[in-house]
N, C-alpha and C positions, 0 to 999 in steps of 0.2 A: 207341141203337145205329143207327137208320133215319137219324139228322142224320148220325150221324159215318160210315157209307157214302156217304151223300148229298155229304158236303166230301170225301169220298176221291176220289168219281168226279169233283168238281171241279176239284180239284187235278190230275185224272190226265191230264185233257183239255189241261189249260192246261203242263200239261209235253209229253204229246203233241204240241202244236203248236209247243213249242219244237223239240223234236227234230224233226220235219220241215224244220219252218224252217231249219236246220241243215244236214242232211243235202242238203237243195237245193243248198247255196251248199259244201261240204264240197268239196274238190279244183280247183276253180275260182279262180284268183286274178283275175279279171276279176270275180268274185259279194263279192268282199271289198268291193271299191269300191261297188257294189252292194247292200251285207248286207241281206238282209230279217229282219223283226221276229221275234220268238219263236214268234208265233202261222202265219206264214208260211211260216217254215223249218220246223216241223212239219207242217202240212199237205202241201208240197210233198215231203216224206221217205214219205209214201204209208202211213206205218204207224203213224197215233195219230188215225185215224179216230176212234174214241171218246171219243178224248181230245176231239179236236176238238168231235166231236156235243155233250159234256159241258159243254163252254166255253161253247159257244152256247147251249144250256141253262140255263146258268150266268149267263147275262150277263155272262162273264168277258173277252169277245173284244178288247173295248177295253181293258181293262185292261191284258191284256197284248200292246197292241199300242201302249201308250203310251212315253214315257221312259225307265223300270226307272232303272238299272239290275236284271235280275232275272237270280237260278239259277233254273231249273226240273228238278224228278227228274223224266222223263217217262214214265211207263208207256206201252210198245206195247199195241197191237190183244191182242196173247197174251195181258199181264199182265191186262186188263180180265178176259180169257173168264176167267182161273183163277177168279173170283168166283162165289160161286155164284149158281147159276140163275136168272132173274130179276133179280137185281140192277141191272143195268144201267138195265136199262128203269123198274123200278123210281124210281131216281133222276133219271130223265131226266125224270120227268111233274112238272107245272109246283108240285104240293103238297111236293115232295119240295126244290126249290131249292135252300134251307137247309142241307138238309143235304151236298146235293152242293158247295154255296160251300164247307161247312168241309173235305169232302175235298180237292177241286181245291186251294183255297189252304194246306192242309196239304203239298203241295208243289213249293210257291213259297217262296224264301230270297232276302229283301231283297237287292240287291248281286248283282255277280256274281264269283261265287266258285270259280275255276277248280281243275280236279281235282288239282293242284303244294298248293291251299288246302286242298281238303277232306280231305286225308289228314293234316292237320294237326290236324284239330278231332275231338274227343269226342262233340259235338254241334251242332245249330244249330237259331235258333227260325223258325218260319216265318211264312209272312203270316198265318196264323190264329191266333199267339200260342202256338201249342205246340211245343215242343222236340222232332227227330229225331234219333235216335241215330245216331253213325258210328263204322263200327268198319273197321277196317284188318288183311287178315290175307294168308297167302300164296296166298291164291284170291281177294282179292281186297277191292272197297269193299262194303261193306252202310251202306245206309237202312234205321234198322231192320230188317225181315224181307224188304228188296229186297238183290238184287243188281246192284252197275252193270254193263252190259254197254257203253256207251260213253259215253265225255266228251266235254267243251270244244267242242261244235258249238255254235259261234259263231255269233249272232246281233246285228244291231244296236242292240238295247236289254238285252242279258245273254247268257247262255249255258244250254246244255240238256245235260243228262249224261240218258241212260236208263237207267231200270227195268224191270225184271223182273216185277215184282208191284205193284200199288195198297198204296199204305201210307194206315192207317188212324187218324187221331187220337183221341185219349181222346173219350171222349162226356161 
């Protein structure tokens, strides 16, 4: 259970700083020519601090500031606190890593797969080899037990849709 929080808060970071990254360059078409990396465009969107904190944490920052193509489900600053207490910090201490890699890369999806895509798919597997469930209904997209609150913030190496919640991989 401790690993598979630990890859949660992973993942959640590394989507985090998609969606900042995003949300910087978001109505700007001079930021197009421009686009910054996943990791960039979330941090500059001011609200996946944790995400971010997680990444770096993680050792993930290069990763996802390489090539990708990558999707990223990004949990806000909110989704983190819904966790319980401790948690966070918990994951973020350097014995914990492992565990946060599996969260963090539990939502990252190889490619970038734009939200026209994802209401197409049932599922998809992520960078840590485990399958997210996607469900399509008239409120909306769910990640498993996330809700998206926005897509397609475009980034130069993939794209960031956010979350609601930290979604959690099997342990």
């Amino acid at each position: 259970m401790t690993s598979r929080i630990a890859g949660f808060f992973k993942l959640l970071i590394a989507v985090q700083f998609v969606f900042v990254a995003a949300q910087a360059g978001a109505g700007h078409h001079e930021a197009k020519a421009e686009a910054k990396d996943i990791v960039d465009t979330a941090v500059a969107a001011g609200q996946f601090k944790t995400l971010a904190a997680a990444l770096e944490a993680a050792d993930l920052v290069g990763t996802l500031k390489g090539d990708g193509p990558f999707t990223v489900f990004a949990p806000t600053d909110a989704a983190f606190a819904k966790l319980p207490e401790g948690t966070v910090e918990a994951l973020l201490k350097p014995e914990n890593r492992d565990k946060l890699v599996a969260i963090l890369t539990y939502h990252v999806v190889p490619g970038k797969v734009e939200a026209a895509d994802v209401v197409k798919l049932d599922e998809a597997t992520t960078v840590n080899g485990q399958d997210v469930q996607i469900s399509v209904a008239d409120a909306g997209v769910r990640i498993n037990n996330a809700n998206v609150i926005k897509t397609d913030i475009e980034a130069s190496n993939g794209v960031i849709h956010v979350i609601d919640t930290v979604i959690l991989p099997a342990s």
